[in-house]
Backbone as a chain_set.jsonl record, in Angstrom:
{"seq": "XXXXXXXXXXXXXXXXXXXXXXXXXXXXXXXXXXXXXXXXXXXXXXXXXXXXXXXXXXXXXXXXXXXXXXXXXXXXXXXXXXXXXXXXXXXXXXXXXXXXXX", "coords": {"N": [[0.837, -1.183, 0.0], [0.265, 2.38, -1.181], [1.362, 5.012, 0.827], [0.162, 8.739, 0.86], [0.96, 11.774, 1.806], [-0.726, 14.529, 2.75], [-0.473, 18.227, 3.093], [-1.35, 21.143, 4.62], [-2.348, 24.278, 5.57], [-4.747, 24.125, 6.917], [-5.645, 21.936, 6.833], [-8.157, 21.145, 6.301], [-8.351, 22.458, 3.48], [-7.316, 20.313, 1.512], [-9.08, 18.345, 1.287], [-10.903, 17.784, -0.444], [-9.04, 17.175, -2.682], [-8.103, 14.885, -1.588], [-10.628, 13.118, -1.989], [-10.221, 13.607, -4.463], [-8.033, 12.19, -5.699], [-7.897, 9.685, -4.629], [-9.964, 8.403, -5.73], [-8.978, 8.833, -8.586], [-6.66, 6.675, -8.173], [-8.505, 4.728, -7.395], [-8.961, 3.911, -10.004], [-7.033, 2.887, -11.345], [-6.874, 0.729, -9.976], [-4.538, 1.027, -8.035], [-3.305, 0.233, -4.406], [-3.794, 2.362, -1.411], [-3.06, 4.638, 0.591], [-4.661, 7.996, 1.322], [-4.384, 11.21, 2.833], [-4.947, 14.332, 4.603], [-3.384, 16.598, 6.314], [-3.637, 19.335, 8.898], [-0.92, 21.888, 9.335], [0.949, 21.626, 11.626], [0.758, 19.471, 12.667], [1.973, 17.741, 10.586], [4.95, 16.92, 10.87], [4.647, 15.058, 12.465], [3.12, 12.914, 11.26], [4.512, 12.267, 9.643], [6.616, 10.299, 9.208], [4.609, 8.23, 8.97], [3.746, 7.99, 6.284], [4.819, 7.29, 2.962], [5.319, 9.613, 1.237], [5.463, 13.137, 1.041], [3.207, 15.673, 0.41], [3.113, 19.262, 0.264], [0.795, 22.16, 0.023], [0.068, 24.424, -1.794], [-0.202, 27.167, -0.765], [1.639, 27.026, 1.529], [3.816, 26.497, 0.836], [6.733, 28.201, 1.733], [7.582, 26.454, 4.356], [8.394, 24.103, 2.988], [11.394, 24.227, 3.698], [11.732, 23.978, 6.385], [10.362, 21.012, 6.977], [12.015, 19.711, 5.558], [14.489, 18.269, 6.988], [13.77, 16.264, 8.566], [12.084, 15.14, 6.882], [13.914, 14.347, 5.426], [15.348, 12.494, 7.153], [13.74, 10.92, 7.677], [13.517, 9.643, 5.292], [11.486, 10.372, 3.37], [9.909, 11.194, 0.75], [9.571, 14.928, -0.778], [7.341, 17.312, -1.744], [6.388, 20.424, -3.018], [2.519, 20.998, -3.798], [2.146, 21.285, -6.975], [0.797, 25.086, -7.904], [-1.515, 25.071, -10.022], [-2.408, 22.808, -10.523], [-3.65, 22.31, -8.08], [-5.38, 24.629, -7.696], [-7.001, 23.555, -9.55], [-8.029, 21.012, -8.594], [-6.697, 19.151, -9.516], [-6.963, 15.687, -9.143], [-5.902, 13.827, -10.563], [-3.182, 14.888, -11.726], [-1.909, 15.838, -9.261], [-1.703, 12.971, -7.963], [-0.235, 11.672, -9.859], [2.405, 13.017, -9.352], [2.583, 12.105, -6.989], [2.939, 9.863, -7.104], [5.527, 9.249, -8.724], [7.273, 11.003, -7.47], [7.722, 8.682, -5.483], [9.033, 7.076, -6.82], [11.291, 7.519, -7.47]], "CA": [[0.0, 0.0, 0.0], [1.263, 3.404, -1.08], [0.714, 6.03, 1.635], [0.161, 10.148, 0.658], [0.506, 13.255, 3.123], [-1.115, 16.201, 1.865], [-0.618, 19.445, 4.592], [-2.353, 22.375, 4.165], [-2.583, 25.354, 6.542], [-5.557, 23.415, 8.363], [-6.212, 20.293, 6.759], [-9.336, 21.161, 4.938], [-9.113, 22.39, 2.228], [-6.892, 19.499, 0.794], [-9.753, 17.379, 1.591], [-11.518, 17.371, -2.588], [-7.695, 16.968, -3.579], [-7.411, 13.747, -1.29], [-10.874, 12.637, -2.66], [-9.807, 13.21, -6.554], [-6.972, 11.341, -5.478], [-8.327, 8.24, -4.13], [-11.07, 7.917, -7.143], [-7.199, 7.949, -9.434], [-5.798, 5.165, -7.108], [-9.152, 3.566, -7.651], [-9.945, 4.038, -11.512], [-5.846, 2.588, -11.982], [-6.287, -0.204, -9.366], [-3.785, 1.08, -6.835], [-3.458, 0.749, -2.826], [-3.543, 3.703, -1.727], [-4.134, 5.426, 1.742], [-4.185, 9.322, 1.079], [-5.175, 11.755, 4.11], [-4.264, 15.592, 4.592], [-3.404, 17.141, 7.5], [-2.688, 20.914, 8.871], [0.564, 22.078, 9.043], [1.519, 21.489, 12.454], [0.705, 17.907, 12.247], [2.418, 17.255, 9.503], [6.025, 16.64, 11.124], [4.486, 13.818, 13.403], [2.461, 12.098, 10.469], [5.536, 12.035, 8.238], [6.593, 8.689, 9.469], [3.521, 7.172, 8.576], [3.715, 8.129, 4.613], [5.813, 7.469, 1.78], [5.657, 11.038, 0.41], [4.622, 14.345, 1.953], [3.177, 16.958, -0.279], [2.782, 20.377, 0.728], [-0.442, 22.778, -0.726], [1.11, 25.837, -2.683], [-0.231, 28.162, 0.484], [2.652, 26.556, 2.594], [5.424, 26.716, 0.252], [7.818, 28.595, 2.578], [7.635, 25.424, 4.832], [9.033, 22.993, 2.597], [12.492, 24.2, 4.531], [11.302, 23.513, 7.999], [10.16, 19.766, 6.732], [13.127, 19.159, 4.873], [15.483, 17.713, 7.942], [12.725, 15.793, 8.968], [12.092, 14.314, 5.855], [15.343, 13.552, 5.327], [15.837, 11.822, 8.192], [12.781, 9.352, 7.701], [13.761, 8.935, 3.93], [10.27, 10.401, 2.797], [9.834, 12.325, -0.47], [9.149, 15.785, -0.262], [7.631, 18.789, -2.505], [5.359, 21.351, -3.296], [2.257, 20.828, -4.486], [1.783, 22.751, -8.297], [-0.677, 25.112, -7.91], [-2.319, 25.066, -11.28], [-3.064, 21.176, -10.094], [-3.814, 22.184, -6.506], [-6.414, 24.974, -7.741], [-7.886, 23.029, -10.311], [-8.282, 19.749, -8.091], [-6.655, 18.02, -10.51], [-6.557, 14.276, -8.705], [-4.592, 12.811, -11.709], [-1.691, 15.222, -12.063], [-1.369, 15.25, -7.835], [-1.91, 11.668, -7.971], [0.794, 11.402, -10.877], [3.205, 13.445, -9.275], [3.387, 11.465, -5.94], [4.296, 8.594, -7.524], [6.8, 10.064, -9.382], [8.74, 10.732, -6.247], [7.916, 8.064, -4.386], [9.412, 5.741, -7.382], [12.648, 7.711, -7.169]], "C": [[0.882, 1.247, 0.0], [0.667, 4.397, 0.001], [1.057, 7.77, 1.635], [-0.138, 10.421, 1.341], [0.3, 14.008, 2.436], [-1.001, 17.397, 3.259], [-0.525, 20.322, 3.89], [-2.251, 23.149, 5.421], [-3.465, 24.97, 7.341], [-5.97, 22.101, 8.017], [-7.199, 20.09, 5.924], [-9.563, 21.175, 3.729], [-8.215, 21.514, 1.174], [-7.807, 18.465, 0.593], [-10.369, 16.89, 0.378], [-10.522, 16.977, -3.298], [-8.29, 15.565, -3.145], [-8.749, 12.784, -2.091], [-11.025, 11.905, -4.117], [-9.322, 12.262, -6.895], [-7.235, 10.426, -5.755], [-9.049, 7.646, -5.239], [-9.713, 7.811, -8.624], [-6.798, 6.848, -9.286], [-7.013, 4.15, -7.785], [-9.335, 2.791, -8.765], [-8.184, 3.116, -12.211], [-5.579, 1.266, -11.1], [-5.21, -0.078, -8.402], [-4.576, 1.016, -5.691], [-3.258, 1.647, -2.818], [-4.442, 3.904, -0.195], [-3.42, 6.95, 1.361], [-5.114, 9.961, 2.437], [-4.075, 12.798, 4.509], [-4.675, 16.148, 6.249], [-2.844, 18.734, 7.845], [-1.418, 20.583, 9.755], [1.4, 21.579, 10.154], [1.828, 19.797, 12.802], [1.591, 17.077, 11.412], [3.923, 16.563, 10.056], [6.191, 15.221, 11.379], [3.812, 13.091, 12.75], [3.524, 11.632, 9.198], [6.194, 10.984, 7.816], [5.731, 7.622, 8.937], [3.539, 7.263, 7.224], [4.919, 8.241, 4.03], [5.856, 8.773, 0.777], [4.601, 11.928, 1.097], [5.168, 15.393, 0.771], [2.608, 18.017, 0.373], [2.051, 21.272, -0.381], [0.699, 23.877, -0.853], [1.062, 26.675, -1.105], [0.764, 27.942, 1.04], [4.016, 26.199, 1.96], [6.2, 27.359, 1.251], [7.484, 27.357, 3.949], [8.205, 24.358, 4.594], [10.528, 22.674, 3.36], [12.596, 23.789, 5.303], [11.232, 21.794, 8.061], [10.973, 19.332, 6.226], [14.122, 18.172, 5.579], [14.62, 16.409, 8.083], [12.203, 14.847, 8.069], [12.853, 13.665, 5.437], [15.736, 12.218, 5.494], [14.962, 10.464, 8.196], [12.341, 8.643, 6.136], [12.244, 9.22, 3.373], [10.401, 11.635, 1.903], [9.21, 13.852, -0.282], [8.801, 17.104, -1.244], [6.436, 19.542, -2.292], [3.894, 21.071, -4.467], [1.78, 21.752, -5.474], [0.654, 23.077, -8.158], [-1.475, 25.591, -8.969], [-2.997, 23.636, -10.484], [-3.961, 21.478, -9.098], [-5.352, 23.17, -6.801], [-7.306, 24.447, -9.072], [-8.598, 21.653, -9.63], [-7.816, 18.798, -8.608], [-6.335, 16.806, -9.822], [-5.861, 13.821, -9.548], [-3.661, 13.344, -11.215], [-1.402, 15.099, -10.5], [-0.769, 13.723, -7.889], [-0.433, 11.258, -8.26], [2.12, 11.87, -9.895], [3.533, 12.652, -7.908], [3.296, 10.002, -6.197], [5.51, 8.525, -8.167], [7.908, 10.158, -8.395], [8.484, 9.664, -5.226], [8.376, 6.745, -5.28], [10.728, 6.687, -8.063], [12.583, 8.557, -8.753]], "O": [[1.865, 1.406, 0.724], [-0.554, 4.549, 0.002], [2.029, 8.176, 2.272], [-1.132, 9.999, 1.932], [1.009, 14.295, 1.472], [-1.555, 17.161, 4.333], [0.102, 20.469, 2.842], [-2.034, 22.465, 6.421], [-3.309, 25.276, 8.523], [-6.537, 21.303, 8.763], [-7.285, 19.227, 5.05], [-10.328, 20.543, 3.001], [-8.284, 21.874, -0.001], [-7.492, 17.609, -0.233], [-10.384, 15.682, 0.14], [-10.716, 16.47, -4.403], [-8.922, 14.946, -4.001], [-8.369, 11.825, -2.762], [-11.424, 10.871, -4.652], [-9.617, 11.512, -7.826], [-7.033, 9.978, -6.883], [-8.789, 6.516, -5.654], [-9.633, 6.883, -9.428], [-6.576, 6.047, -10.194], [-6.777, 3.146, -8.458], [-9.677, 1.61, -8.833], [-8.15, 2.77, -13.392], [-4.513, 0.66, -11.212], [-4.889, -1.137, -7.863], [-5.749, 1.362, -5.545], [-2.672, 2.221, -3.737], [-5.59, 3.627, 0.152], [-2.225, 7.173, 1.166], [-6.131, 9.474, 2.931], [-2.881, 12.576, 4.706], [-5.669, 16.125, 6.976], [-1.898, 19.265, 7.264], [-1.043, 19.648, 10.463], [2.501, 21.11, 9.863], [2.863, 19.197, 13.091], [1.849, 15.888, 11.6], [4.068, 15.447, 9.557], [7.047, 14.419, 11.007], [3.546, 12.128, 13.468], [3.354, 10.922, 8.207], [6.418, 10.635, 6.657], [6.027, 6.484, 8.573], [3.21, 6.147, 6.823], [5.853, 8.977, 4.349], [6.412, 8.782, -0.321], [3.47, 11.7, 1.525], [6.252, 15.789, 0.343], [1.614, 17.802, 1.067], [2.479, 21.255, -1.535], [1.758, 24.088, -0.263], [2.064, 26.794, -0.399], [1.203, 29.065, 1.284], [5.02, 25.732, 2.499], [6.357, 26.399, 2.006], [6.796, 28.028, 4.718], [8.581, 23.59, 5.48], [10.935, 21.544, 3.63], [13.55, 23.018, 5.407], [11.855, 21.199, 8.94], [10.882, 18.107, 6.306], [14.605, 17.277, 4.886], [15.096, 15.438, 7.496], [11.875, 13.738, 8.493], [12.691, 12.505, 5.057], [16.154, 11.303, 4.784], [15.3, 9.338, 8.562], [11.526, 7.785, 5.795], [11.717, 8.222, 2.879], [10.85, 12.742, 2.197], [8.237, 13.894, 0.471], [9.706, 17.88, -1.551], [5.593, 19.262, -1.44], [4.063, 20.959, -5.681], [1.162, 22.777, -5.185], [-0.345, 22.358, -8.17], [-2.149, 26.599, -8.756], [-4.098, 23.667, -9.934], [-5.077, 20.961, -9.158], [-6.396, 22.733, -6.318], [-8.278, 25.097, -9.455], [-9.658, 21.251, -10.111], [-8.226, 17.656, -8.402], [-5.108, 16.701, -9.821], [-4.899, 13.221, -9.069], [-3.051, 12.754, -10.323], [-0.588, 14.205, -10.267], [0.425, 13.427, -7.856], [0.372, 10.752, -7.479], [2.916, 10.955, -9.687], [4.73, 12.519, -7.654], [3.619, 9.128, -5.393], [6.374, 7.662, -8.01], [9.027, 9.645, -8.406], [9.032, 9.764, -4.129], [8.242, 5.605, -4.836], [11.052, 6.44, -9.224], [13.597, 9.076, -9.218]]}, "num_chains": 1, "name": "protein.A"}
């Protein structure tokens, strides 16, 4: 099972991404646990997922998560926000497998 972090400034409003998501995972036959969390959270959930994307709003954060990510070998970027305000579930989708298959 692959497992996506989405963090967002509170958690919410990644919440139509993580559904787009999941209906991708489903429509291609992947496992797949996806589930977004706000920002503060995010450090202590980072363990649990093979890739942590961050919502455009929280770009200047990616720094802060970077050590941290590092350290527990989990992929780490920004998510594009053309994707992020369109909802696009594919291209998200697409893009965290992309880094989480190196």
């Amino acid at each position: 099972m692959k497992r996506i972090l989405l963090a967002c400034a509170s958690g919410m409003s990644t919440s139509l991404l993580v559904k787009k998501m999941e209906d991708e995972a489903e429509s291609r036959g992947i496992d797949v646990k996806i589930w977004a969390v706000a920002q503060d959270k995010a450090v202590k959930e980072m363990g649990n997922a093979d890739v942590l994307l961050i919502g455009p709003q929280m770009r200047f954060m990616k720094k802060k998560y970077s050590k941290t990510a590092e350290e527990a070998g989990t992929p780490l970027d920004v998510i594009d926000p053309v994707a992020y305000g369109r909802v696009d579930g594919k291209a998200v989708f697409d893009h965290a497998l992309k880094l989480m298959n190196g």
